[in-house]
MARDREN-199307 format. One record per residue (C-alpha): x, y, z; residue in one letter. Coordinates in pm, whole numbers, padded with zeros to 5 digits, always signed. Example, Ala and Ser with C-alpha at 12.3 -4.5 7.8 and 13.67 -1.06 7.14 Angstrom:
<dofis>
+01230-00450+00780A
+01367-00106+00714S
</dofis>
This chain:
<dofis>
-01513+04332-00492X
-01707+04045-00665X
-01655+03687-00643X
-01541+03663-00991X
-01243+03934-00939X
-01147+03817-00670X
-01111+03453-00760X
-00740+03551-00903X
-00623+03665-00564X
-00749+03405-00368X
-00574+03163-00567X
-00252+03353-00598X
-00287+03367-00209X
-00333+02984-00117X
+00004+02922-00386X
+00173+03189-00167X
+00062+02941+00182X
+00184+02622+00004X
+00492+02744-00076X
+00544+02851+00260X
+00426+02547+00392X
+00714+02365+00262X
+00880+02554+00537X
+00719+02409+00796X
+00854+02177+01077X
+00670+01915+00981X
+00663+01890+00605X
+01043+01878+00696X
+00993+01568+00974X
+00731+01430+00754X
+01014+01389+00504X
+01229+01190+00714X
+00986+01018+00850X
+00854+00892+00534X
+01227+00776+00455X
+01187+00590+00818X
+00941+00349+00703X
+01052+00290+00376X
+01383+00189+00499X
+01308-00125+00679X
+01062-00200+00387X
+01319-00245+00134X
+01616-00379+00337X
+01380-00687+00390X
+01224-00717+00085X
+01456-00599-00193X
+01804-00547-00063X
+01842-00858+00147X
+01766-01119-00133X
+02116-00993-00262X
+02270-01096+00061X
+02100-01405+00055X
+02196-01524-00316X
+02545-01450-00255X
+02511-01627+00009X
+02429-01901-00227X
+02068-01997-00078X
+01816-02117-00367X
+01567-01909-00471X
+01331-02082-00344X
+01465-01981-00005X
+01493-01668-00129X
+01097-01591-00243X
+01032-01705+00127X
+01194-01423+00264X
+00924-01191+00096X
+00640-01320+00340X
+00858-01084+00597X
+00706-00774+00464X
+00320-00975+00508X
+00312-00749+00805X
+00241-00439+00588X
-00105-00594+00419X
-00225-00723+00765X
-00139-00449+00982X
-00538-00357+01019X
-00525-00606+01297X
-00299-00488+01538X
-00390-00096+01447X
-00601-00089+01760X
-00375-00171+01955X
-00169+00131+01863X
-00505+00350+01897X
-00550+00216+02209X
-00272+00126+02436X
-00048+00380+02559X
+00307+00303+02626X
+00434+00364+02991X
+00684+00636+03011X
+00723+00710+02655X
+00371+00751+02617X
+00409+01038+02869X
+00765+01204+02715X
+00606+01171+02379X
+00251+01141+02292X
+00052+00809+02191X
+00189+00831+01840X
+00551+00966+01879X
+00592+00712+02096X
+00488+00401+01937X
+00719+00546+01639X
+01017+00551+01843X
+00970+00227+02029X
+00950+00078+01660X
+01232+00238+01529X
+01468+00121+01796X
+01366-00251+01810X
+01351-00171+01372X
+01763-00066+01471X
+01843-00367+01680X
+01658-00583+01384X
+01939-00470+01148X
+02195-00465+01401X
+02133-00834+01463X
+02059-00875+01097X
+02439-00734+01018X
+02567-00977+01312X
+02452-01304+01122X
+02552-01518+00867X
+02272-01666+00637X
+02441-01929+00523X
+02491-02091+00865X
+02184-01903+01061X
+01922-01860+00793X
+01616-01961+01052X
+01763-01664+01305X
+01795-01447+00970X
+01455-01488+00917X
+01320-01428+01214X
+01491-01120+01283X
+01336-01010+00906X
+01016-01083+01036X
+01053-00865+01332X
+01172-00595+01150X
+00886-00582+00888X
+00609-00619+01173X
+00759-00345+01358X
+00840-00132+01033X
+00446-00211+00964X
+00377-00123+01318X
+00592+00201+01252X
+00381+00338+00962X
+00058+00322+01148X
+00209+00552+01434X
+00329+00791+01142X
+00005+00791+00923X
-00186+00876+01210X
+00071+01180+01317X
+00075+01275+00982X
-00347+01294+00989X
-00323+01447+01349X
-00098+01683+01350X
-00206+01948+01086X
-00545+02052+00964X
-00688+01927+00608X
-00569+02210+00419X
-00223+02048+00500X
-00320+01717+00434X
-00166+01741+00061X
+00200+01898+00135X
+00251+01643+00442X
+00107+01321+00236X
+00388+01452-00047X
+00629+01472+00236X
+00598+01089+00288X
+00589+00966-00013X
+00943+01185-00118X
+01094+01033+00199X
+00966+00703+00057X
+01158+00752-00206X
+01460+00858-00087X
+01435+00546+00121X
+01383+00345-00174X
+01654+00503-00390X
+01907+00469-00020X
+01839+00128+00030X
+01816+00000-00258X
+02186+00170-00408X
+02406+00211-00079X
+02387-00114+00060X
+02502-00274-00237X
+02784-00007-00291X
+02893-00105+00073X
+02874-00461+00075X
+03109-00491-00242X
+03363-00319-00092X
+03320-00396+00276X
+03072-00682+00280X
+02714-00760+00343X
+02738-00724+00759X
+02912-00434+00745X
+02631-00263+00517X
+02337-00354+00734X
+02534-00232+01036X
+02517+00118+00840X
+02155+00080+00738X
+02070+00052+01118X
+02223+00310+01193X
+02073+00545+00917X
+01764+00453+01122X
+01907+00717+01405X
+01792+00972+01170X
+01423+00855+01233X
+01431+00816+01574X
+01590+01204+01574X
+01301+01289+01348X
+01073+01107+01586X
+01206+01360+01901X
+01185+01679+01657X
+00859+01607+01543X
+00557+01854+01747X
+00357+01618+02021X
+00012+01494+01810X
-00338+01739+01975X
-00446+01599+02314X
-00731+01350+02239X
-00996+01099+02383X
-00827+00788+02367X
-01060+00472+02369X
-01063+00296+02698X
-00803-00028+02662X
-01064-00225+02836X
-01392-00218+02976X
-01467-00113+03307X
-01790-00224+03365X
-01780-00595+03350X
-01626-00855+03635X
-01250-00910+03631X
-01207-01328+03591X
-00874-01386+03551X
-00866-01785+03461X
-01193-01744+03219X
-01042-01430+03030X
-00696-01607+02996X
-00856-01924+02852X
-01076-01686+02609X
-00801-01445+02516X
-00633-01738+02407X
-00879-01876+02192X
-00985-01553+02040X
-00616-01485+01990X
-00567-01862+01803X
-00888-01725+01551X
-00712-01345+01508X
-00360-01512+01384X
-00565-01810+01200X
-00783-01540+01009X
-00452-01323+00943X
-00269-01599+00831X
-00566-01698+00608X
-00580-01321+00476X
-00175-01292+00505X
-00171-01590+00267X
-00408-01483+00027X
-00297-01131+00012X
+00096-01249-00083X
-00057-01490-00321X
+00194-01747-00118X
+00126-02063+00100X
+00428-02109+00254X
+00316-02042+00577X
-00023-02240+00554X
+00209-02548+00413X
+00416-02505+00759X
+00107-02531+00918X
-00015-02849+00751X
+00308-02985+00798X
+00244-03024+01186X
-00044-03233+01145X
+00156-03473+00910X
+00115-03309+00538X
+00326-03517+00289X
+00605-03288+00115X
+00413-03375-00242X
+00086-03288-00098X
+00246-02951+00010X
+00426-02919-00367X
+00108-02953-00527X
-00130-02734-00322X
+00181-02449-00277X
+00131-02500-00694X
-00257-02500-00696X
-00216-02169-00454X
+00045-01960-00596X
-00100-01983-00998X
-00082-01664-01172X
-00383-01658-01343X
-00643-01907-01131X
-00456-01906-00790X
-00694-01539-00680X
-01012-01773-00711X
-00815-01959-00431X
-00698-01637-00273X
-00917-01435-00248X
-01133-01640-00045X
-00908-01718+00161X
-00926-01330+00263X
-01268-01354+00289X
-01265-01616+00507X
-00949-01493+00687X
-01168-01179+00837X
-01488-01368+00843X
-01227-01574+01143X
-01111-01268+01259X
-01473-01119+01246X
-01601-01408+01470X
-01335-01381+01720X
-01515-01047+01796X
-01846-01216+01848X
-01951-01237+02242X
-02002-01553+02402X
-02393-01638+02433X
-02567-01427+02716X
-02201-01400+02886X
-02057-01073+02837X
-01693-01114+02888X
-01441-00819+02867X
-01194-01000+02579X
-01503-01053+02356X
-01634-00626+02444X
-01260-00541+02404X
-01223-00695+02034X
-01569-00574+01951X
-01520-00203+02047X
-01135-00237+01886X
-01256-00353+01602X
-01617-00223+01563X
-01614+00098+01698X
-01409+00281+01437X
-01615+00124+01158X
-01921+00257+01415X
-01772+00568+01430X
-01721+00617+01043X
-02075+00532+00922X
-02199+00758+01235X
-02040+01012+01048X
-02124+00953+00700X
-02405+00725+00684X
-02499+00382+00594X
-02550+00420+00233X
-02304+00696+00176X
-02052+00510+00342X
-02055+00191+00171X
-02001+00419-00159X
-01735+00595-00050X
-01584+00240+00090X
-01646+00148-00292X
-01488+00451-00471X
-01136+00381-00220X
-01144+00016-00356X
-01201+00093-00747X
-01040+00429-00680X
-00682+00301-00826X
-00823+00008-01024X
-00670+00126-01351X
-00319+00119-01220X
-00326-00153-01046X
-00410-00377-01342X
-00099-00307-01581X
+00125-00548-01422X
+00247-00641-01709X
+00417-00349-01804X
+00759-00444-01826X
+00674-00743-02055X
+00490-00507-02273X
+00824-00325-02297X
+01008-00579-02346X
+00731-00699-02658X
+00781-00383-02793X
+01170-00433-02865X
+01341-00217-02537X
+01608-00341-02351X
+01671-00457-01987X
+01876-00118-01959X
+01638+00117-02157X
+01348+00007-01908X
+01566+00046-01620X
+01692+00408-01724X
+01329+00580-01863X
+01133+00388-01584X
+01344+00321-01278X
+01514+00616-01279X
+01425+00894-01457X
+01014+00757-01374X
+01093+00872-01028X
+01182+01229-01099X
+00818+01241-01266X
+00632+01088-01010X
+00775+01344-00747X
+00666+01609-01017X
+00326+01458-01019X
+00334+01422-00642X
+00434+01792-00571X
+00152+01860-00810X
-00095+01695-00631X
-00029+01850-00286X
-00057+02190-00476X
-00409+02085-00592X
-00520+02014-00200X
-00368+02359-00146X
-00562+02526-00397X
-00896+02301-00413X
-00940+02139-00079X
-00961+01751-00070X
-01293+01681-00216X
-01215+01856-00556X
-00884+01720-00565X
-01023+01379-00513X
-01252+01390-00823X
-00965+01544-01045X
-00739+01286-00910X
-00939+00983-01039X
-00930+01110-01399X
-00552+01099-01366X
-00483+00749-01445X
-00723+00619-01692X
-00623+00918-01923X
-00265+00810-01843X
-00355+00547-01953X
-00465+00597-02338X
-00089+00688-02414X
-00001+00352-02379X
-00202+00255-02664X
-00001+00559-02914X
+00317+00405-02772X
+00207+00034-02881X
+00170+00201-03256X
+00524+00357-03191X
+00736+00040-03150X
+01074+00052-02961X
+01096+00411-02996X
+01267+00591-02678X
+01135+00979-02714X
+00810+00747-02733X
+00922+00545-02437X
+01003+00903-02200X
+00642+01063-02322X
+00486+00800-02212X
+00655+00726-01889X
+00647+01122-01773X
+00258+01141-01852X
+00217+00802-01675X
+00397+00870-01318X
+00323+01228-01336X
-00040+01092-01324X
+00020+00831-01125X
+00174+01110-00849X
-00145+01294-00877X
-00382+00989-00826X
-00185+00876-00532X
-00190+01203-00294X
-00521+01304-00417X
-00642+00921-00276X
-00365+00938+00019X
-00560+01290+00135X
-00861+01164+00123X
-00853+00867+00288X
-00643+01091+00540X
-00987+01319+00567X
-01212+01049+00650X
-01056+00960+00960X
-01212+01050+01291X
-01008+01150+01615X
-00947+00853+01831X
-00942+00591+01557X
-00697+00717+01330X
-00460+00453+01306X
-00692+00145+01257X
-00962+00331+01006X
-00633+00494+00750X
-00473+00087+00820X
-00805-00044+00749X
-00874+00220+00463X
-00517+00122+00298X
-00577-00223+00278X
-00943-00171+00106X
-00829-00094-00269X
-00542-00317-00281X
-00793-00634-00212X
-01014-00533-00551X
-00676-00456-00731X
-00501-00789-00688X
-00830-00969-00798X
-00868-00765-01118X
-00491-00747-01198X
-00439-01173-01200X
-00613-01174-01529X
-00447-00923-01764X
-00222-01186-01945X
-00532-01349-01987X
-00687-01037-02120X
-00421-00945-02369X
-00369-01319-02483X
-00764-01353-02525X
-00806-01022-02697X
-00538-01153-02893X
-00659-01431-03001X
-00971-01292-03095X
-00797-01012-03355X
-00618-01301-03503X
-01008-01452-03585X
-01123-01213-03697X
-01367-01095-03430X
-01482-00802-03263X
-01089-00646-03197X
-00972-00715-03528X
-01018-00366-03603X
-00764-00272-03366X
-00516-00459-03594X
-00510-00165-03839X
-00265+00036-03580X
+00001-00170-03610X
+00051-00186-03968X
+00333-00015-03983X
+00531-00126-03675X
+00903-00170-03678X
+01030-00482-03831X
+01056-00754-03491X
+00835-00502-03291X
+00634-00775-03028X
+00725-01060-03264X
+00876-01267-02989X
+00571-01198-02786X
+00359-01240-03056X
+00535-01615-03116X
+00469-01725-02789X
+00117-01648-02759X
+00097-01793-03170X
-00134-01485-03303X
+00069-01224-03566X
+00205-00859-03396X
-00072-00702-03537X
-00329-00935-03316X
-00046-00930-03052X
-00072-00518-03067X
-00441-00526-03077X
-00450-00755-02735X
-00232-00501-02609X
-00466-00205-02717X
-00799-00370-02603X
-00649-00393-02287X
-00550-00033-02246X
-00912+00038-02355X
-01017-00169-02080X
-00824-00009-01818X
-00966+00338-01910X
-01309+00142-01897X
-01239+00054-01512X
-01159+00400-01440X
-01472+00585-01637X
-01671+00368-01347X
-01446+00480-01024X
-01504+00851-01217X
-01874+00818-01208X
-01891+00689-00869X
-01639+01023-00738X
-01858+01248-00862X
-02173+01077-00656X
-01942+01013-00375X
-01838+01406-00424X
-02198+01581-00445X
-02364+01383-00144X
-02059+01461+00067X
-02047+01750-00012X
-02392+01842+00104X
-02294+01699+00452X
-02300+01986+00741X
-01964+02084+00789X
-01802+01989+01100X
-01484+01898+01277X
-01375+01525+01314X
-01553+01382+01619X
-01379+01226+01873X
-01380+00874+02027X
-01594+00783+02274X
-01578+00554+02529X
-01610+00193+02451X
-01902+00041+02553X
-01976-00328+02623X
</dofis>
């Protein structure tokens, strides 16, 4: 039988496996597990400001409360750890990575418990610590599951387990962001997180149901090769240690766009409180603050970078410890692709989501087109989900049915065409069958875009160093994407601006003759240009988000072709650290 005839069955054949897939053990742990770490996320970063502002703290106090989750940007720099260190007893009952889960999930359950046991309005300081404990260890959490997830099936399997997670993400996100509120009005607020820890059981039964990861070649912990000197490696591990938390407080700061934590800082070695007003301002601007913050994560590694660096002709086991923990999986990654390869495909994972991550300022547009509060909240909150889990099933079939490379390069097409139906819904005005057409192409898209990127990432892991390279892999694009994503007020407002004089996106203004009567007038009023130049803005910036993701398109199908042409092997394993 020829290629060409039996293309049909093949295909037929690998719909038949992902069906059955769906089946399996561990799509069906994968699920729950995906619920476990969303969970914690949203109790802490969501749910609990309700607790807080009927507790009648300012919200001030409240926006504070969001640095808890800062665990999940930085959690590249502990990821080692969890490569690294097994965990006596449990490590032996369950694996390296079942076993860092469950010792997160419980200490995630006593979080809560302790959580439901307080009062914020008389123990806000214990309140917040206990938030912060529960979003490092829910951080800590999800880099034990990513790496099961990578570990415990082969690539073909990548797609239906990444859509596994992100379903049980939702879930979570739909659970924690609904029941707690329906419990606490009827039975109040410690009550409900009393519940919500113990919906956490569910992970920690998911945790003991889930298969035991493949038996691998863990990287030593430390060193064996260089002189134990206890006083000299206490005094160094506590330096190095000051520079790690320095340089993730640095990065942590510039990441959440919020300087609370460096004004605390300040404050010890005498800051005045209108010294800390104005550079908390200066910091947390929406449109100039990322030329602050973003070198501030620059500068936050380049710390963490340098307390890597080995002390002049001394080798020391801290500074070959940090060095292998943090420079081996990068070592072992550019082994395996290459120097210039890598730094391309290191490239395509930063621009990769570009296009999304620039419309921030989506529900404003909504709102400038004339829908209401409740219209956005029905079409996007909650009938947007059912089409993202449409576009994420969707995606995992594409794995399935392509493999990860091909599904890669159709994924990036997904948003920037997504995109263009943004610009037909400007023309449409506040028109709802407009409004669901747009929203259903959109998160379908987005779906798509999301596993094919989540699977990918997943396949460029190597045994060994699979939690640190996916943590350090996760935290790539969303660097670019808060850079790029600060100026798109700016953007519309300019392009605006420049309709309104007549320049080069005038043109545009020609689509919006016929708007609805108060269609993005109020918008239009407070950035002083007419609807039509208001629309236009609006339009040139759509345009330029398709722009962004024509360039991440180009560089797939380069990244695609010389990868492709690598020899095929399996994932190799970590060796042992050297000093």
């Amino acid at each position: 039988m020829s290629d060409a005839a039996d293309t049909p069955r093949k295909a037929s054949n690998r719909t038949v496996e992902f069906l059955k897939s769906l089946r399996d053990r561990r799509v069906f742990v994968m699920l729950w597990l995906g619920a476990a770490a969303g969970l914690p996320f949203f109790l802490i970063f969501d749910t609990l400001s309700a607790w807080l502002r009927e507790s009648e703290l300012s919200l001030q106090s409240i926006s504070v409360f969001a640095l808890a989750t800062l665990s999940y940007a930085l959690k590249f720099v502990w990821a080692p750890v969890v490569d690294r260190l097994r965990l006596p007893v449990l490590g032996k009952l369950l694996g390296q990575r079942r076993s860092w889960m469950a010792l997160m999930q419980v200490l995630i359950i006593i979080g809560l418990w302790l959580i439901a046991g307080s009062d914020p309005a008389l123990n806000l300081g214990q309140v917040a610590l206990l938030a912060v404990l529960v979003g490092f260890c829910g951080a800590t959490q999800d880099i034990a599951i990513d790496a099961w997830r990578i570990e415990v099936v082969q690539e073909e399997q990548y797609g239906v387990m990444a859509a596994a997670y992100q379903w049980g993400f939702r879930i979570a996100m739909i659970t924690a962001g609904a029941l707690p509120l329906v419990l606490a009005d009827s039975y109040g607020w410690n009550f409900s997180y009393a519940i919500m820890a113990g919906c956490m059981l569910i992970a920690v039964a998911a945790t003991v149901l889930a298969p035991r990861e493949p038996a691998q070649v863990l990287p030593p912990a430390l060193p064996g090769d260089i002189p134990v000197q206890p006083a000299r490696e206490t005094v160094e591990w506590g330096g190095r240690l000051i520079l790690i938390l320095l340089g993730a407080l640095l990065a942590g700061s510039g990441l959440a766009a919020n300087a609370t934590f460096l004004n605390l800082l300040f404050g010890v070695f005498g800051q005045s409180e209108a010294a800390a007003e104005g550079f908390k301002a200066m910091w947390e601007a929406r449109e100039t603050g990322i030329f602050i913050q973003f070198p501030a994560v620059i500068a936050g590694l380049g710390l963490i970078a340098l307390a890597c660096v080995p002390l002049p002709g001394r080798p020391t086991r801290p500074s070959a410890y940090l060095r292998s923990a943090y420079g081996q999986p990068l070592g072992q990654f550019f082994k395996r692709f290459g120097g210039k390869l890598g730094v391309l495909i290191l490239a395509l994972i930063c621009l990769y989501r570009l296009s999304d991550f620039v419309l921030n300022i989506m529900n404003p547009f909504y709102q400038d087109l004339g829908f209401t509060l409740t219209e956005i909240a029905e079409v996007r909150k909650i009938y947007g989900v059912v089409a993202s889990l449409a576009g994420i099933s969707f995606g995992a079939w594409l794995v399935s049915r392509f493999g990860v490379i091909r599904t890669m390069v159709i994924g990036v097409f997904a948003s920037p065409i997504s995109n263009l139906v943004f610009i037909w819904l400007a023309t449409q005005g506040p028109s709802m069958p407009a409004l669901y057409a747009a929203i259903t192409i959109d998160n379908f898209a987005t779906g798509v875009a999301g596993t094919a990127l989540i699977v990918y990432m997943s396949s460029l892991t190597g045994h060994g160093f699979t939690a640190t390279q996916y943590a350090l892999f996760s935290s790539l694009y969303a660097i670019i994407g808060k850079i790029v994503a600060s100026q798109s007020g700016r953007i519309i407002e300019g392009s605006a601006r420049i309709a309104e004089a007549g320049g080069f996106t005038a043109g545009l203004r020609s689509w919006f003759a016929g708007l609805p009567q108060g269609s993005l007038a109020e918008g239009a009023r407070i950035a002083e240009v007419s609807p039509a130049s208001l629309g236009a803005g609006y339009a040139a910036f759509f345009i330029y988000s398709v722009i962004i993701g024509v360039f991440a398109a180009i560089l797939a199908f380069i990244v695609a072709r010389r990868q492709s042409a690598l020899p095929v092997d399996s994932k190799p394993d970590a060796s042992p650290a050297t000093s």
